[in-house]
C-alpha positions, -999 to +999 in steps of 0.1 A: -243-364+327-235-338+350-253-310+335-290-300+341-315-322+317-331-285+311-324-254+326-347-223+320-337-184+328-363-158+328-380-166+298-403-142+286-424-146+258-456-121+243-472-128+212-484-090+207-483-070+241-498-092+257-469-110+279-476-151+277-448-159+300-428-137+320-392-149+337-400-185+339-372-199+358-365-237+368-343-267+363-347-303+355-321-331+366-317-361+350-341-389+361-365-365+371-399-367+367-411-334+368-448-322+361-457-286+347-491-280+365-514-253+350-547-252+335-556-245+299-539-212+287-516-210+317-485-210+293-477-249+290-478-255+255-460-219+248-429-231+270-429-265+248-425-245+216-397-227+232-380-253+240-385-274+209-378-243+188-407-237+174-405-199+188-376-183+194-379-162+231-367-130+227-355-129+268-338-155+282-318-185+280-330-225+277-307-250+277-309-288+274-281-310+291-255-276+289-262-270+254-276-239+246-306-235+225-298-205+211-262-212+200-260-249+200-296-256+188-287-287+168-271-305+199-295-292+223-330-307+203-305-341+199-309-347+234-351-344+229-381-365+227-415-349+219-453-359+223-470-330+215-505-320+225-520-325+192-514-362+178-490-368+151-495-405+137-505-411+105-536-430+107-533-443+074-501-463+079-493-491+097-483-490+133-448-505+124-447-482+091-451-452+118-424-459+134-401-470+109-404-433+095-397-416+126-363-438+130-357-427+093-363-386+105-338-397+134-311-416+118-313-441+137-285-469+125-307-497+102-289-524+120-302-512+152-340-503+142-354-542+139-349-547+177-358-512+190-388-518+174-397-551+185-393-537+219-413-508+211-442-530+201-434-548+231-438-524+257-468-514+246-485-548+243-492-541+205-466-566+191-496-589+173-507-553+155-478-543+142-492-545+106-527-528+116-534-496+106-530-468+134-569-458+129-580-490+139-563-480+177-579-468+207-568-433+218-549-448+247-531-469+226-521-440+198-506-423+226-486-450+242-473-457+206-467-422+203-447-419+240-428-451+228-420-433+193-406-400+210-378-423+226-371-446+195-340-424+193-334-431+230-334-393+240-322-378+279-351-352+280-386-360+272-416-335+268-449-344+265-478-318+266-506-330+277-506-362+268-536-379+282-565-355+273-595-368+265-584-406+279-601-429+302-591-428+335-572-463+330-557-453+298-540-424+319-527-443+343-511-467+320-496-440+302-484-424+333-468-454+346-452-464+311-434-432+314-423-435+350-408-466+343-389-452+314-376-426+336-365-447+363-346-471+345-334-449+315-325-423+340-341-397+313-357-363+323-394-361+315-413-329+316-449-336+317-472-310+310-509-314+325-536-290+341-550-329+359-538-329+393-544-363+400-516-371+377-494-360+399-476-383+430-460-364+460-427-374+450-427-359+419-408-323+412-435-296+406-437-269+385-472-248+393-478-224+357-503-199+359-510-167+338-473-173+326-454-171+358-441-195+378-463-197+417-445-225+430-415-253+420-400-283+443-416-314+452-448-318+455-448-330+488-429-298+497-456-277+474-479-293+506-462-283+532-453-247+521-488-240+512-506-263+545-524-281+526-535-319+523-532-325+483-519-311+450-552-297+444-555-277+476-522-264+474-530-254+435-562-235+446-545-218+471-517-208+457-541-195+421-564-182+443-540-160+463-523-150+421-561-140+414-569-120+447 
């Protein structure tokens, strides 16, 4: 597609007066792998909800692969996979009963749901569990089964907010690589929502969030060399530091 995976236009958002995000501008292409840096109550999860519709921003526009999300809200959330912050499995079914429900929510065709499964399962190295129930998981493994889930319905964009909190370090860096892989080969957008800065590679787009505006956006390498600074972290202190002062 030639269209931006998502495309953001001064949004502005306040839950009473006090503004959450102001004019948050930046695009996403297609097989990007772009990571919204900012620490806790910078305005990540806010932005999600915007853009999965769970608020409506009074001030302006979103859209997802040209669709708009105002207009064309049903087209635009097609194109969408979700992890959110909080998990969502039911820990009372099955791992396969989990995911046979969220194909159900999607529609997916029945002829094609025996196989996306089985590669599901697969990818995650959880085929022998299938019939296990999902309490009996370690956190790293819920949320790989949950970031596997989000693209049963093979999305273009996926978002995942804060996906790895509370993980070991290796659980995290499988995770992080699952989704890389995905978004190299599948040539999806992912928007990956963090306030850990060794999550993010040099290559990767950045988006720096903090107090709800945007400090920085572009590669991270680039992020680097605007700021002259060695690492991510270094050029996130400086640039917070210089918001604060």
């Amino acid at each position: 597609m030639s269209e931006a995976a998502l495309r953001l236009l001064d949004v502005s958002f306040s839950y009473t007066k006090r503004p959450v995000l102001d004019q948050v501008s930046f695009t996403l292409d297609p097989g990007e792998f772009c990571v919204l840096l900012g620490v806790n109550g910078a305005g990540k999860t806010t932005l999600f909800s915007l853009i999965t519709r769970l608020f409506v921003s009074p001030r302006g526009s979103i859209s997802i692969y040209g669709y708009d999300l105002k207009h064309q809200s049903r087209k635009a959330l097609a194109q969408l996979g979700v992890v959110f912050q909080q998990p969502t499995l039911d820990l009372d079914l099955s791992l396969i009963q989990n995911l046979h429900y969220h194909c159900a929510l999607q529609g997916i065709n029945p002829s094609k749901i025996a196989d996306r499964l089985q590669l599901a399962m697969e990818e995650v190295g959880l085929a022998d569990r299938a019939a296990d129930r999902v309490r009996t998981l370690s956190g790293g493994q819920r949320r790989r089964v949950e970031l596997v889930r989000a693209l049963l319905h093979q999305p273009q964009l996926l978002l995942a907010d804060e996906p790895t909190v509370g993980l070991d370090i290796h659980s995290r860096q499988a995770i992080l690589q699952q989704v890389r892989n995905r978004c190299s080969a599948d040539g999806i957008g992912v928007l990956w929502a963090t306030h850990l800065v060794d999550e993010v590679e040099p290559e990767d787009q950045l988006v720096i969030l903090h107090g709800g505006k945007i400090l920085a956006r572009g590669s991270a390498k680039q992020i680097m060399q605007q700021t002259g600074t060695d690492s991510v972290k270094q050029a996130f202190n400086h640039l917070t530091r210089s918001e604060s002062s």
